[in-house]
Every structure is written in structure tokens, then in C-alpha cells.
N, C-alpha and C positions, 0 to 999 in steps of 0.2 A: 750472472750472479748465482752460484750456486743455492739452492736452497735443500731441505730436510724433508724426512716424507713423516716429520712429527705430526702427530692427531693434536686437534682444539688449540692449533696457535695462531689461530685467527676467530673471531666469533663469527657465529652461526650466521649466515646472509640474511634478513627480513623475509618475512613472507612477501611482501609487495615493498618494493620500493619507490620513494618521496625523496620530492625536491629536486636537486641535481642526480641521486641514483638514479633517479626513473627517465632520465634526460637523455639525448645524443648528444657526440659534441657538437651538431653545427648549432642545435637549442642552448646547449650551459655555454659556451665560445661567447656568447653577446654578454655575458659579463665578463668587463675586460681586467678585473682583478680572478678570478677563477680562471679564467685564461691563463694571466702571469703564473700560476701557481701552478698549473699543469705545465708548463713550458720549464719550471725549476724542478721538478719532480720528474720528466723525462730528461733534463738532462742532468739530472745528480742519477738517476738511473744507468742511464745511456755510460755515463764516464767511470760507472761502476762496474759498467761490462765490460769496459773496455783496460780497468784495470785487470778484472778479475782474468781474462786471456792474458794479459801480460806476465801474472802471477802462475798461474798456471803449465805457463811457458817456462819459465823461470825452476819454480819446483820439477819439472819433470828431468829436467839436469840432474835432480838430488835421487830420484829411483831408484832403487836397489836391481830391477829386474828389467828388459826390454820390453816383455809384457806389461808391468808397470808404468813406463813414460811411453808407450803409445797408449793407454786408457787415458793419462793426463794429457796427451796431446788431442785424443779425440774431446776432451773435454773442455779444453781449449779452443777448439774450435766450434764448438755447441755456443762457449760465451761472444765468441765475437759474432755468429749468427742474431743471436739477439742482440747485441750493440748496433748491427747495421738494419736491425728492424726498429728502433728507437728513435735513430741518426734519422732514417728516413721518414717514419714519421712527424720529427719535428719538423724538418724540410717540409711536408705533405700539408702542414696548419702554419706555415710562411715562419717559421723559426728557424733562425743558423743556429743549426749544430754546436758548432764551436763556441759559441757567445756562448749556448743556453748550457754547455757542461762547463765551460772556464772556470764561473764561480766555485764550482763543488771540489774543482782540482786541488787547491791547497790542502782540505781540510782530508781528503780522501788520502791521498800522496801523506799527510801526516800518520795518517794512522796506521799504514803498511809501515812506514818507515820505524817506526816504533813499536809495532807486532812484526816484526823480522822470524821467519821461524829461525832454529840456527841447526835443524835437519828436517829426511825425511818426513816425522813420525808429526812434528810441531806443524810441518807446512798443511798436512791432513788435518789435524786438529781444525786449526784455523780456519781452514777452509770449507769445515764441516758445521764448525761452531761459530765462529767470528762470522761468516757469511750469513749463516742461516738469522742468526740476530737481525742484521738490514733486511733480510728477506720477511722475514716475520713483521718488522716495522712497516715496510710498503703495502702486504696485504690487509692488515688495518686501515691505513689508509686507502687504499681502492676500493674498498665497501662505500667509501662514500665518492667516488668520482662520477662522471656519465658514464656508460654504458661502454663507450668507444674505447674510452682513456683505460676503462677498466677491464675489459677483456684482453688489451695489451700489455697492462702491466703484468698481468695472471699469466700472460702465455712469459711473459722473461723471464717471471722466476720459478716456472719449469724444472723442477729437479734435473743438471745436467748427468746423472750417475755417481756424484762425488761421495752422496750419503751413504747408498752402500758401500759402497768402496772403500773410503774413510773407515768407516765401521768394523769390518772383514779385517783391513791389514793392522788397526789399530789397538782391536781386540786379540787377534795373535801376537803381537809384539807384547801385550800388557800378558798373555800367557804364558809366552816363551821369558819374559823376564817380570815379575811383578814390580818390581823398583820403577822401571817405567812409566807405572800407572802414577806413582805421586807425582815425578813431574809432570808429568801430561795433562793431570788435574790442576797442578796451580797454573800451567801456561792456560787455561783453559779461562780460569779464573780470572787470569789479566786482561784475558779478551773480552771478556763480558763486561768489565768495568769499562777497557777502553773503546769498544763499539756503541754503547750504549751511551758514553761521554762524546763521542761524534755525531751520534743520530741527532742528540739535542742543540749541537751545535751547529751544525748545519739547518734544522732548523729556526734557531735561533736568530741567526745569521740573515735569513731572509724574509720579509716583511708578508711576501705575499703566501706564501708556506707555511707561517706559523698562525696566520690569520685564519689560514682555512683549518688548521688543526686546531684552533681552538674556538672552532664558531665562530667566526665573525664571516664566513664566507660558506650558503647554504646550510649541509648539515653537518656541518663538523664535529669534530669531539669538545665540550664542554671542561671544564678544568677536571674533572671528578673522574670522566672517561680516557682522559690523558692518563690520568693514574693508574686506574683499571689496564688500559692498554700496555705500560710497561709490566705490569704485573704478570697480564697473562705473557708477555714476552718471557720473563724470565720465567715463569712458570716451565717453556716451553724449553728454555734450554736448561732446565732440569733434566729433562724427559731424553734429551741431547747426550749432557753427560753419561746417563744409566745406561743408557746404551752403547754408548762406548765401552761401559766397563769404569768409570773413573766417578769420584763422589762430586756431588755438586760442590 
């Protein structure tokens, strides 16, 4: 999953951490509802990597340059390195794979299929901004997982090179033509509404997921910190846009 080298889109880590942070997972694992919940979050993770190579794949067709679609092909393959560290780690805590991503397939597969770039310039966008959104949503959440779950989610969403890159061709294009920049900014904008209209859905969706994002499982977020948490979200793909070059 591609993520952003944006500053303050996650809060600052505790000085000491309580509860399940301060945990390993074979200590949080004997709660077998924290379990379910880490088993649904690697695999809405895991079938995120494994879009996102597919995606990646896919745009580097649309390249304007050879230079160009081997940087998306090497970044392509950076995402499914992380899928196969995910996959395996479910395996590793007695979880199928496939079970544990199936449920998030629908709702993922929606949302590609509905943010379709329809060129080069869009598939960038997207990829820079519609990703970085999930990416920003998951590292809120791994402040509060064990130790184990949460140094693995940290290493997936790894900046694969897309931010800059995105950045460089999309701010030249907004140079070489300024027209560019307005559509670029409302495709931008459709993605923010529909990434964000997913995140809570898939959420929503699953019982043991939404438990722990709202406190009822150690330290989760409270209703109030939900809030806060998409705030600083968008906050961040503010930071996202201006960097581009494109108005929030």
C-alpha cells in the first residue's frame, strides 16, 4: 500500500505504553476477541497489497516513458513483497490467508472499480492520495496494537517511492499545462470522499474491528478520538494536495 512521507498524520507515540501497546502478541493473542480483530486488519491489509500490485501493474501500461513503467513496475513489486509478509504472517498466528482477506474483497474491488483513473496523471493522483488516506487510517490504528502486530503493519506501509514520484511527474504536468491542475484537484477530491466512505465501511462491517476502534477492546479509540482521528486524516491529505500543487 503505498503510503506518503506527509509529517503529523499520525499522533505522536506515548511516552510509555499500556495495555495491549505495551503487550507481545503471544500476551494480547489470549484475548480471543483482539485476536479476531488483528486477523481482520491483516487481512483487509494483506488483500490491500495485493490490490495495490495489481493496480500498479495495470497503470504502468498507461506510462508515458520506459523509465516511467519500470519505476511502477519496481513498485509493484515492493507492494506484493509486503502482501507475502502479511499472508505469511497470518499463516504464522494459524490464520488462512484467504478466509482472513475474502471479507474485505468486496468492499476494496468496489472502490477501485469506482475510482478508475481514465489516464496516466489520475492513476498517480490516486495512488499518491487515495492510498495514502488507508495508509494514514492503519497507522492510527497500530499505536494501539501489541508490539509484534504493530511493528509489521509500520514496516507495510513503508513509503514504496510513489510519493515522490507522483509529486515530480504531477507537478510538471500541472506546469507544462495549468488546466490539468483543476481536474486533478476534483478527481482528487472524489477520492477523499470515497476512500474515507470505505474505511468506515469495512469497519463497520465487522464486529471485531469496530469493537476495538471504539473501545470496547483494551485501548481503543473512544467516540470523540474517532473524530479526532479522521480529522487529523484529512488534515493530512491537505498537506497531500499542496504538495501536488492542486487546492485542497
Amino acid at each position: 500500500m503505498t503510503s506518503s512521507d506527509t509529517p503529523d498524520q499520525a499522533p505522536d507515540a506515548p511516552a510509555e505504553r499500556t495495555g495491549i501497546a505495551a503487550q507481545d502478541w503471544a500476551t494480547a493473542a489470549a484475548d480471543p476477541q483482539y485476536r479476531a480483530a488483528v486477523v481482520d486488519l491483516l487481512g483487509a491489509l494483506a488483500y490491500g497489497e495485493l490490490a495495490a500490485f495489481e493496480r500498479l501493474a495495470e497503470d504502468a501500461k498507461l506510462a508515458p516513458t520506459l523509465a516511467d513503467k519500470a519505476e511502477l513496475a519496481k513498485m509493484a513489486s515492493a507492494e506484493f513483497h509486503h502482501f507475502e509478509r502479511l499472508r505469511d504472517r497470518l499463516t504464522e498466528i494459524g490464520a488462512e490467508p484467504t478466509e482472513a482477506m475474502d471479507p474485505f474483497v468486496a468492499a476494496l474491488d468496489g472502490f477501485h472499480r469506482q475510482t478508475a483513473p481514465s489516464d496516466w496523471l489520475e492513476g498517480l493522483v490516486k495512488a499518491y492520495v487515495g492510498d495514502s488516506i488507508a495508509s494514514d487510517f492503519y497507522r492510527e490504528v497500530a499505536a494501539r496494537l501489541d508490539s509484534d502486530t504493530r511493528e509489521l503493519v509500520l514496516a507495510v506501509l513503508d513509503d514504496t517511492g510513489h510519493a515522490g514520484f507522483a509529486v515530480e511527474k504531477v507537478r510538471a504536468a500541472i506546469d507544462a499545462d495549468p488546466r490539468v491542475g483543476g481536474r486533478l484537484a476534483l478527481w482528487a477530491r472524489r477520492l477523499m470522499g470515497e476512500a474515507l466512505s470505505q474505511s468506515q465501511r469495512v469497519v463497520a462491517d465487522r464486529d471485531a474491528l469496530s469493537t476495538m476502534l471504539v473501545g470496547g477492546v483494551a485501548d481503543g479509540f473512544d467516540l470523540a478520538e474517532v473524530g479526532r482521528m479522521f480529522t487529523r486524516i484529512t488534515e493530512a491529505h491537505t498537506k497531500r494536495m499542496a504538495a501536488l500543487g492542486l487546492a485542497a
